[in-house]
KOLPAMAR-596240 format. One record per residue (C-alpha): residue number from 1; x, y, z. Coordinates in pm, 1 decimal. Layout:
BEGIN
PT:num:px:py:pz
PT:NUM:X:Y:Z
...
***
This chain:
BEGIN
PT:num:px:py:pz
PT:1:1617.8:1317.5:-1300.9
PT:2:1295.2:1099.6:-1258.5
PT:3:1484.9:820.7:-1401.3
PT:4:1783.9:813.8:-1211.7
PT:5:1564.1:857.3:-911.0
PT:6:1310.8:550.8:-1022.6
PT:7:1651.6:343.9:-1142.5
PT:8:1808.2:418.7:-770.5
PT:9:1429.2:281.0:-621.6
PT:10:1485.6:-68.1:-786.2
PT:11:1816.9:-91.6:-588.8
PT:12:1692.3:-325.3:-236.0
PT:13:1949.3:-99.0:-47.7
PT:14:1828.2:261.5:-177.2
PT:15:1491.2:128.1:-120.8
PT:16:1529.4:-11.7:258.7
PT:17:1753.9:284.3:342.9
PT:18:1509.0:599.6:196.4
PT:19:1204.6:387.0:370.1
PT:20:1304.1:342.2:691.7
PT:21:1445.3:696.9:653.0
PT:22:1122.7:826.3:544.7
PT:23:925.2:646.3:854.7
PT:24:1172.3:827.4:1110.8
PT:25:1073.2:1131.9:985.3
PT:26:739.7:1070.6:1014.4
PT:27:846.8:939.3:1412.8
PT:28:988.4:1296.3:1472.5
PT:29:710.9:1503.0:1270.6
PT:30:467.7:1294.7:1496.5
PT:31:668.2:1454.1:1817.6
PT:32:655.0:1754.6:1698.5
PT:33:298.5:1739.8:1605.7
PT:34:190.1:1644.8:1938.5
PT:35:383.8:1900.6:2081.2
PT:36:238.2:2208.3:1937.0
PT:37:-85.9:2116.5:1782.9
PT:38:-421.6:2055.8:1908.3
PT:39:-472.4:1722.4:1714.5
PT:40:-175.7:1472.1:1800.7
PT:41:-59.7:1255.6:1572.3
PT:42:30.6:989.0:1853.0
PT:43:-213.1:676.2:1851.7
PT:44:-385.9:646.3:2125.8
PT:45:-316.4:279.8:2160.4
PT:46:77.5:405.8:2208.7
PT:47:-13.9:554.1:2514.3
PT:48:-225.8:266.6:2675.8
PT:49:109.3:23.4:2549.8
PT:50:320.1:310.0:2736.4
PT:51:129.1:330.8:3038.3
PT:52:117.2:-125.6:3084.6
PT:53:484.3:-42.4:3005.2
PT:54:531.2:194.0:3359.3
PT:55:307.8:-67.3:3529.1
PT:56:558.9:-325.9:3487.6
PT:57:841.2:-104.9:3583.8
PT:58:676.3:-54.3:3883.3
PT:59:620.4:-400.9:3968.8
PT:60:253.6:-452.4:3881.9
PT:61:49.3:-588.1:3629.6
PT:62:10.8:-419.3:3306.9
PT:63:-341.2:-495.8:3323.7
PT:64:-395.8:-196.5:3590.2
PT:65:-411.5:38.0:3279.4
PT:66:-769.4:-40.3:3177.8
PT:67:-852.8:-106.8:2809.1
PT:68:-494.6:-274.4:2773.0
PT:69:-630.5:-603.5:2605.2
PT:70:-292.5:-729.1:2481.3
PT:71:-24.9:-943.6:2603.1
PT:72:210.3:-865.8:2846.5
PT:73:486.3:-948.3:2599.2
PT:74:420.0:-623.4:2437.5
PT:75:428.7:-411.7:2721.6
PT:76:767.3:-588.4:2851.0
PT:77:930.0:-518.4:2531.6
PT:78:851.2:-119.6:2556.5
PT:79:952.8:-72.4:2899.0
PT:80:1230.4:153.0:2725.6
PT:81:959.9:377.7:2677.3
PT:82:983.1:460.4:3061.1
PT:83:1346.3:436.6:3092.3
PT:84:1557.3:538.9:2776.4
PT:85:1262.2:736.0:2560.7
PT:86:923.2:769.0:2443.9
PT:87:1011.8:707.6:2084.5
PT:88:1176.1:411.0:2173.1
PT:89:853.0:181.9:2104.5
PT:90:766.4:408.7:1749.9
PT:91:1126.4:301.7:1629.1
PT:92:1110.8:-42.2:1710.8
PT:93:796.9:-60.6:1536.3
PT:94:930.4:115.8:1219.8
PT:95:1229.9:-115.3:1221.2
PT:96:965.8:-420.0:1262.3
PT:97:791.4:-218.7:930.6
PT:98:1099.1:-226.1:722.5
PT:99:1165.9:-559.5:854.8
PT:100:831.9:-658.8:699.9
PT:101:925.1:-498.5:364.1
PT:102:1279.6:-683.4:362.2
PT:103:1087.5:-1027.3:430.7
PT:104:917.0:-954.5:179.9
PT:105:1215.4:-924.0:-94.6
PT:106:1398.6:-1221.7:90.3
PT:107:1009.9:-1460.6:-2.3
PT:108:980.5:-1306.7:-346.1
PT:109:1381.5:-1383.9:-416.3
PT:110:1366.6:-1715.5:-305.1
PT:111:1039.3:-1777.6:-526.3
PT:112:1265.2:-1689.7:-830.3
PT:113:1152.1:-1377.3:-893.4
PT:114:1466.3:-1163.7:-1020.1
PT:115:1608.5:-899.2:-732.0
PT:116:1470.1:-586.2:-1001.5
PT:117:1134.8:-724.7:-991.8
PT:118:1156.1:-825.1:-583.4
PT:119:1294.3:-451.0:-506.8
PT:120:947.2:-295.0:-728.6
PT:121:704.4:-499.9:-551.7
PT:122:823.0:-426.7:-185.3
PT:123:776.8:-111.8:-291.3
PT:124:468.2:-138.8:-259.2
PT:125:465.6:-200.8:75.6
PT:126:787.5:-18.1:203.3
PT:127:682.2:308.8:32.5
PT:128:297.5:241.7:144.4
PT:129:162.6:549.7:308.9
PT:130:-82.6:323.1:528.0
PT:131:149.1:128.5:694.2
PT:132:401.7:376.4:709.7
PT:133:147.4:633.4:915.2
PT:134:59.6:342.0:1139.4
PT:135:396.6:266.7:1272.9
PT:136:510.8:576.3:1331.9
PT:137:192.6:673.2:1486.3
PT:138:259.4:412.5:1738.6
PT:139:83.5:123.1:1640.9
PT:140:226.1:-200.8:1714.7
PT:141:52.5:-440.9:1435.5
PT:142:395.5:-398.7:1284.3
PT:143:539.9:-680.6:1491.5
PT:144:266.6:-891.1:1411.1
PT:145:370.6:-839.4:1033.2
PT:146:684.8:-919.1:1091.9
PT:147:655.8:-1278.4:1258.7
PT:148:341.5:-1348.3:1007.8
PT:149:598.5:-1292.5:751.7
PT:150:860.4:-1416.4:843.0
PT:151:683.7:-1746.4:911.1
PT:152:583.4:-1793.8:580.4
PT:153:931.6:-1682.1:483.0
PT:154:1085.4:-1963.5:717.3
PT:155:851.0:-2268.3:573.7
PT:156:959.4:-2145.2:210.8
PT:157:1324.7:-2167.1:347.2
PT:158:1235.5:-2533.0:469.8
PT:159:1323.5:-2406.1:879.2
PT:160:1091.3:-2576.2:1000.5
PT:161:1196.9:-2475.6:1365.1
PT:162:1236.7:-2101.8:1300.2
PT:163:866.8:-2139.5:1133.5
PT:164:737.6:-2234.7:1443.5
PT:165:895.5:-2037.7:1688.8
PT:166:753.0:-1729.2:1473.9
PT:167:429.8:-1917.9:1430.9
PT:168:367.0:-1970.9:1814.7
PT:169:476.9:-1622.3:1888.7
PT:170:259.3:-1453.5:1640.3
PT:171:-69.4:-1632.5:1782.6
PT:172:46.2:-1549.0:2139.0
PT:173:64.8:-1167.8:1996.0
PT:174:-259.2:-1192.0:1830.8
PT:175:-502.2:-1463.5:1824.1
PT:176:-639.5:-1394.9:1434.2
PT:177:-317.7:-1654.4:1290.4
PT:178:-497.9:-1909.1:1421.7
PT:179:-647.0:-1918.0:1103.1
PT:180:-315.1:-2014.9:921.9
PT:181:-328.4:-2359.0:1105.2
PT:182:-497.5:-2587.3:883.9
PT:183:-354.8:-2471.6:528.9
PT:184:-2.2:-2527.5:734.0
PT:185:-95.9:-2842.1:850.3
PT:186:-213.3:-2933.3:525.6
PT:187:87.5:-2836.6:323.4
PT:188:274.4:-3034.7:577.8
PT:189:124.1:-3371.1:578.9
PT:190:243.0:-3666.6:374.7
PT:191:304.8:-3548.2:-5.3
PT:192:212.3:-3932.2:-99.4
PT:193:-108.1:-3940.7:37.4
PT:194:-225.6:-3631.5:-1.2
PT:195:-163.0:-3726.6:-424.8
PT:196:-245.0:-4103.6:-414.9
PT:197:-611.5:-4094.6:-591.2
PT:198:-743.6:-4483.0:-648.5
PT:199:-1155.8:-4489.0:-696.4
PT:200:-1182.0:-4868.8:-668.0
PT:201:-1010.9:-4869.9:-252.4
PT:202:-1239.6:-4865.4:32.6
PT:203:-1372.0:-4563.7:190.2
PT:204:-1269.5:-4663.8:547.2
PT:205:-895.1:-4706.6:372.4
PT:206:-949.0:-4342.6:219.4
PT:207:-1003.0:-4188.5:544.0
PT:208:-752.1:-4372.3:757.0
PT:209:-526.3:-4293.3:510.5
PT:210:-639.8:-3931.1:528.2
PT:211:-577.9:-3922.9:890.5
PT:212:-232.6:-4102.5:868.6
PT:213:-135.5:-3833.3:618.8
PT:214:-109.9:-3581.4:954.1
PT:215:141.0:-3796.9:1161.5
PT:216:459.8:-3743.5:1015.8
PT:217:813.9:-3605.1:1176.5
PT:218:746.0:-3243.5:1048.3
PT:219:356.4:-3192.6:1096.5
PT:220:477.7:-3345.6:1487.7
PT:221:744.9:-3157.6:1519.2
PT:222:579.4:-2791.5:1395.6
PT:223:312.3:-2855.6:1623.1
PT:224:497.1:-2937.4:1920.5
PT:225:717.3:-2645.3:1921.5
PT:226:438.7:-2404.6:1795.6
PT:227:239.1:-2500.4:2064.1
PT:228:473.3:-2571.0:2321.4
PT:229:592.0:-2198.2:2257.3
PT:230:231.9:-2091.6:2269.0
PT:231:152.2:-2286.0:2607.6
PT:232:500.5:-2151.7:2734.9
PT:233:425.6:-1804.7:2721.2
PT:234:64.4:-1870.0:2851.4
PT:235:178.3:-2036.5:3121.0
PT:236:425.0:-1793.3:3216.1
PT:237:216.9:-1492.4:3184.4
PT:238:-104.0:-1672.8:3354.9
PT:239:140.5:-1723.8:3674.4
PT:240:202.7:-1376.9:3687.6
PT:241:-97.6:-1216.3:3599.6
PT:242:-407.3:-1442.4:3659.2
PT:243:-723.7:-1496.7:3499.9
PT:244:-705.2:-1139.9:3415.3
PT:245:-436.9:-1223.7:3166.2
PT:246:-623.8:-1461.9:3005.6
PT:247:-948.3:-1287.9:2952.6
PT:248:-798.0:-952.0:2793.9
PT:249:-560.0:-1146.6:2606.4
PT:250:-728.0:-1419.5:2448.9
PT:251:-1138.6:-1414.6:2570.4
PT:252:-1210.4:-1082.1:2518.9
PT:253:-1111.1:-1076.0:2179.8
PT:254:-1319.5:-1432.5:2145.8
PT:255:-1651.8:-1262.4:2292.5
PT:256:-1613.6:-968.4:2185.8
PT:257:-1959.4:-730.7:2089.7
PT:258:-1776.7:-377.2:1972.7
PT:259:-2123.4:-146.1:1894.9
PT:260:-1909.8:114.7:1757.2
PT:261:-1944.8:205.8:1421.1
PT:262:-1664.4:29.6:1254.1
PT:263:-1665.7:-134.4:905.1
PT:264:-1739.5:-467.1:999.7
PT:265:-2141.5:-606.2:841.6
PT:266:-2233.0:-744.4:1218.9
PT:267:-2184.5:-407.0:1387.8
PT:268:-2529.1:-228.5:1329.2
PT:269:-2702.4:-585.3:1448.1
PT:270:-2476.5:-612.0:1775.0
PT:271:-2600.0:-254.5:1846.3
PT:272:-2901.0:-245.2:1836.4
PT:273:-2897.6:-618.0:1993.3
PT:274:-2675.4:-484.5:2265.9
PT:275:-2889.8:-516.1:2578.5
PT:276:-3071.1:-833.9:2442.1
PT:277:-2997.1:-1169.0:2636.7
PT:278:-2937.5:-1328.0:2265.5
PT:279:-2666.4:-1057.5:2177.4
PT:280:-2369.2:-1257.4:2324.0
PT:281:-2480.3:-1576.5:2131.1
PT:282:-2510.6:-1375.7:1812.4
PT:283:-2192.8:-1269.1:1829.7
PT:284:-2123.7:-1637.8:1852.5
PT:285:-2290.4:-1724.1:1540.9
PT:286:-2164.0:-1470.1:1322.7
PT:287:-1833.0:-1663.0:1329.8
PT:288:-1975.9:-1968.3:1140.8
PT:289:-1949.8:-1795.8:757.1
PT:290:-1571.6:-1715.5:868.2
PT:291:-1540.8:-2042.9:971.2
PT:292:-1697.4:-2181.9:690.7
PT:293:-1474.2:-1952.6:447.2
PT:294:-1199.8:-2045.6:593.9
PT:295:-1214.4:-2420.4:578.9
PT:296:-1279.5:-2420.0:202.3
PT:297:-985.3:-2165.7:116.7
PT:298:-775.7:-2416.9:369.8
PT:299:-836.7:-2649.8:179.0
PT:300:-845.2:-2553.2:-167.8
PT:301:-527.8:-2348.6:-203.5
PT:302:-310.5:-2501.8:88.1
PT:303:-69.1:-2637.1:-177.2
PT:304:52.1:-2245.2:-172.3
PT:305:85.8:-2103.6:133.7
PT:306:128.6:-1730.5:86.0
PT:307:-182.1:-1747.5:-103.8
PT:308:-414.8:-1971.3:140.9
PT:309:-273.0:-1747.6:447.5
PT:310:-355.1:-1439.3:224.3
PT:311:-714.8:-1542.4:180.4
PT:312:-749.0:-1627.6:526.6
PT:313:-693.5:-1295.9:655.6
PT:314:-884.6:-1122.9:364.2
PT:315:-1174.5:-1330.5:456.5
PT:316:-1115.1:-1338.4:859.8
PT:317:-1096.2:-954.1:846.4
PT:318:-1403.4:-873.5:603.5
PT:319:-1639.1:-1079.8:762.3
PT:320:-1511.6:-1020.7:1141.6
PT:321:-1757.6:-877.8:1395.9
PT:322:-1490.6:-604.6:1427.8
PT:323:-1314.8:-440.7:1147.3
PT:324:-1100.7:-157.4:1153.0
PT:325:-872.4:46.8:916.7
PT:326:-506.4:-102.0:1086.5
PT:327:-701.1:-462.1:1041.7
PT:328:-655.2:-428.4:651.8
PT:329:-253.1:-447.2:730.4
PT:330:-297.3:-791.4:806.8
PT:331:-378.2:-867.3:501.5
PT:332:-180.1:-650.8:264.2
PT:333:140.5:-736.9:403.1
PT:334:77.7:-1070.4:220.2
PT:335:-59.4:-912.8:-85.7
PT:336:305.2:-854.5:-220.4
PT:337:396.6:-1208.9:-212.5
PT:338:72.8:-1305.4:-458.1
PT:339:151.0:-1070.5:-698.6
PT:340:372.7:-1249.6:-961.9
PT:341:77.6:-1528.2:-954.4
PT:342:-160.3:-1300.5:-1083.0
PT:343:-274.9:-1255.7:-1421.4
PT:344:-394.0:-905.1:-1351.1
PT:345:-313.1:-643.1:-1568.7
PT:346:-218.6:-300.4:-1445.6
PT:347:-511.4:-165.0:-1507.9
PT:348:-706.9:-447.7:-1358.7
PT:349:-537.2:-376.4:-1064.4
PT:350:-526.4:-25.7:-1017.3
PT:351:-965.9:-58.4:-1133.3
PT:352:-949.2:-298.7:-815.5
PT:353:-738.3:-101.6:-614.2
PT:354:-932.8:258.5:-688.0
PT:355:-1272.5:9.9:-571.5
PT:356:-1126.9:-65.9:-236.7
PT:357:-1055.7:310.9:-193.8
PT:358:-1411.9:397.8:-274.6
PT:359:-1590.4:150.6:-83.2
PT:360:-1401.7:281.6:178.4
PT:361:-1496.6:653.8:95.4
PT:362:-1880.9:591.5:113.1
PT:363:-1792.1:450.7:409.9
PT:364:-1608.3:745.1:574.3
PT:365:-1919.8:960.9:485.4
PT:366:-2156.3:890.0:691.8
PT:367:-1905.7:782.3:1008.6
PT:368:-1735.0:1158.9:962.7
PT:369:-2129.2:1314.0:1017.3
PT:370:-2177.3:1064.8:1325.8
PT:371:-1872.4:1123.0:1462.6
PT:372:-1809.9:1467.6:1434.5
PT:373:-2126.5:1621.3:1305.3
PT:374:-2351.2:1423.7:1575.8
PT:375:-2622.8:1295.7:1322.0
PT:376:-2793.9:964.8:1324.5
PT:377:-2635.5:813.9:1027.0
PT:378:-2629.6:453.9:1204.8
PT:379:-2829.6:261.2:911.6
PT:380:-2569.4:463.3:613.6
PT:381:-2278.9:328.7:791.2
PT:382:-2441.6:3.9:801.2
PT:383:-2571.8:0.9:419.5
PT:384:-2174.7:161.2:363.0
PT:385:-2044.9:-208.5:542.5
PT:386:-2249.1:-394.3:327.4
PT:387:-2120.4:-216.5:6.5
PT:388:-1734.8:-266.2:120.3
PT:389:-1841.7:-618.6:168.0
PT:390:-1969.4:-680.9:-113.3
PT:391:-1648.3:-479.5:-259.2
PT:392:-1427.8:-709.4:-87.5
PT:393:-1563.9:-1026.3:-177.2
PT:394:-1601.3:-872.0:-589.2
PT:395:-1175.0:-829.9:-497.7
PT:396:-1121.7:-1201.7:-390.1
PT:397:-1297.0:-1369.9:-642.0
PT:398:-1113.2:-1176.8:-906.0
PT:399:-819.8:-1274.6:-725.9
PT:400:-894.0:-1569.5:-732.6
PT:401:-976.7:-1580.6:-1065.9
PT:402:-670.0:-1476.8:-1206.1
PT:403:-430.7:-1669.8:-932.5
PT:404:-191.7:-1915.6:-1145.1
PT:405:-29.8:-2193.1:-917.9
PT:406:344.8:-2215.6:-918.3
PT:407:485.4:-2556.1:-923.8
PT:408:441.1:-2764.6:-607.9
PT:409:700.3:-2667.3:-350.3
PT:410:933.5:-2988.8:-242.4
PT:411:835.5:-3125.7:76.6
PT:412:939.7:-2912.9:363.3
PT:413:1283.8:-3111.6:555.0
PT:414:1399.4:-3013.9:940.6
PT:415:1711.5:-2792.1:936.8
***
């Protein structure tokens, strides 16, 4: 019986079908949970997207429902909410989950990896219990997933267009893809240059040639509809919304100081920093090891771009000055398209895997008895960061470790 049912798993269909069948059930537990029980199941985020949502239909900015610090995209797209149902935004999330997982297959396929293998490693995501319980809880960093994904998915295809359009939409969702520019830009520029290596030519003629390795049709033509998509929808949403727009959108996220315990290194320093005049430019500064992380991994690994996107976010996320639980999607939505690169063994992986879990258990600790218990466990949570920090940068070295480079993708071409 456990055969047939693992042999029917490995078929894509049985596997899309029982997972988005699994999330709705999950959609229409979570009604019935908040329904009849004390604690609801609902995300409270759903109900801040709901309430921008009746804003709108009421002709006024979504911004009127305070902590809504997203774009008004999002709240346009779940007006059903107010009109058809209030599951309407859960499902479209799920769909955008299963979405994610089917991307996923589609990159892995086109990689060569054989349709058996594909089916087992979106598994891992499309039968994840951590994504799955924040979709149908109402949490809309499925979207994000999907255009992130299907990005990547698009510049594999060589659609250069299609990569864009998804590329300029997922930074207007969320600015944190922003990251992703440079290894893109890099893995666009002129193939001949970026391989031409002769020690006995000038300097100046290295780094003119350098810079003349960025001007080329498909770097141009990325950029300009990227951005032009971007600028669009900023544009567009600044004319109808104001400054206002702007700031909870893009600025607030920017300057943001969140004291809260959360499992970010920074957040015990911004508290106790909080009414300080230096507090806003230390939240400043604690973006220069991202940005300095970021650069190298740009850099170093932009010749595959799954796995310089996937050490982007790892590293954007763990050293943010904000980290929370549905931020670790981000990154493990890429995590299945790394996997046939690494020289991991199963139990490597599952050693690595049960760390992550851990650090993230100490962690819980000491935020359950300041949450709920009311003690002053400020400095544990704190010393509880630093551990999953230190967790999470033992997991990327050991990832990087054992990465093996496929073969240099051909040059992407304009369809």
């Amino acid at each position: 019986m456990m055969e047939r049912l693992v042999s029917k798993l490995a078929d894509k269909r049985v596997l899309f079908a029982s997972s988005f069948a699994l999330r709705l059930a999950l959609v229409f537990y979570g009604d019935y949970q908040d329904r009849t029980m004390a604690v609801k199941y609902t995300d409270i985020d759903y109900h801040v997207f709901t309430d921008a949502a009746r804003f709108i239909t009421q002709g006024e900015s979504p911004y009127n429902r305070s902590t809504y610090r997203y774009t008004p995209l999002l709240a346009w797209l779940l007006t059903p909410n107010i009109h058809l149902t209030m599951m309407f935004g859960k499902i479209l999330f799920v769909v955008c989950d299963v979405l994610s997982g089917m991307i996923i297959y589609g990159s892995l396929c086109l990689r060569g990896l054989h349709s058996e293998n594909a089916s087992w490693i979106s598994a891992l995501w499309l039968l994840n219990p951590l994504p799955m319980g924040v979709s149908s809880r109402g949490n809309a960093e499925s979207i994000l997933t999907a255009m992130v994904l299907g990005t990547l998915y698009c510049m594999e295809a060589k659609r250069l267009i299609w990569a864009a359009v998804l590329y300029g939409l997922s930074v207007h969702m969320k600015i944190y893809p922003i990251t992703y520019a440079l290894p893109i830009a890099l893995a666009l520029r002129t193939r001949q240059t970026t391989a031409e290596e002769d020690p006995e030519s000038w300097r100046w003629k290295k780094f003119t040639g350098i810079i003349l390795s960025f001007v080329n049709r498909e770097l141009l033509l990325f950029a300009s509809v990227a951005g032009g998509l971007f600028c669009a929808l900023t544009t567009l949403f600044y004319y109808m919304y104001g400054w206002q727009f702007l700031h909870e959108t893009y600025l607030y996220h920017v300057t943001r100081r969140d004291i809260r315990h959360n499992f970010s290194p920074y957040f015990y320093m911004l508290y106790l920093t909080a009414d300080s005049r230096w507090s806003q430019w230390l939240g400043l500064v604690a973006f220069l090891p991202q940005v300095i992380l970021l650069l190298v991994a740009s850099w170093a690994f932009h010749h595959d771009l799954s796995f310089a996107c996937f050490l982007n976010t790892a590293i954007f996320v763990s050293f943010n000055k904000v980290c929370t639980s549905q931020y670790f999607l981000w990154y493990l939505c890429l995590l299945p398209l790394i996997i046939p690169q690494l020289s991991l063994s199963v139990k490597q992986g599952l050693g690595l895997l049960l760390l992550w879990f851990t650090g993230q258990g100490i962690w819980l600790g000491p935020a359950y008895l300041l949450e709920f218990e009311g003690y002053n466990t400020f400095l544990w949570i704190w010393l509880a960061g630093l551990l999953f920090l230190v967790i999470n940068s033992f997991i990327l070295i050991q990832i990087v470790v054992h990465y093996k480079p496929t073969a240099t993708l051909q040059r992407l071409k304009v369809e």
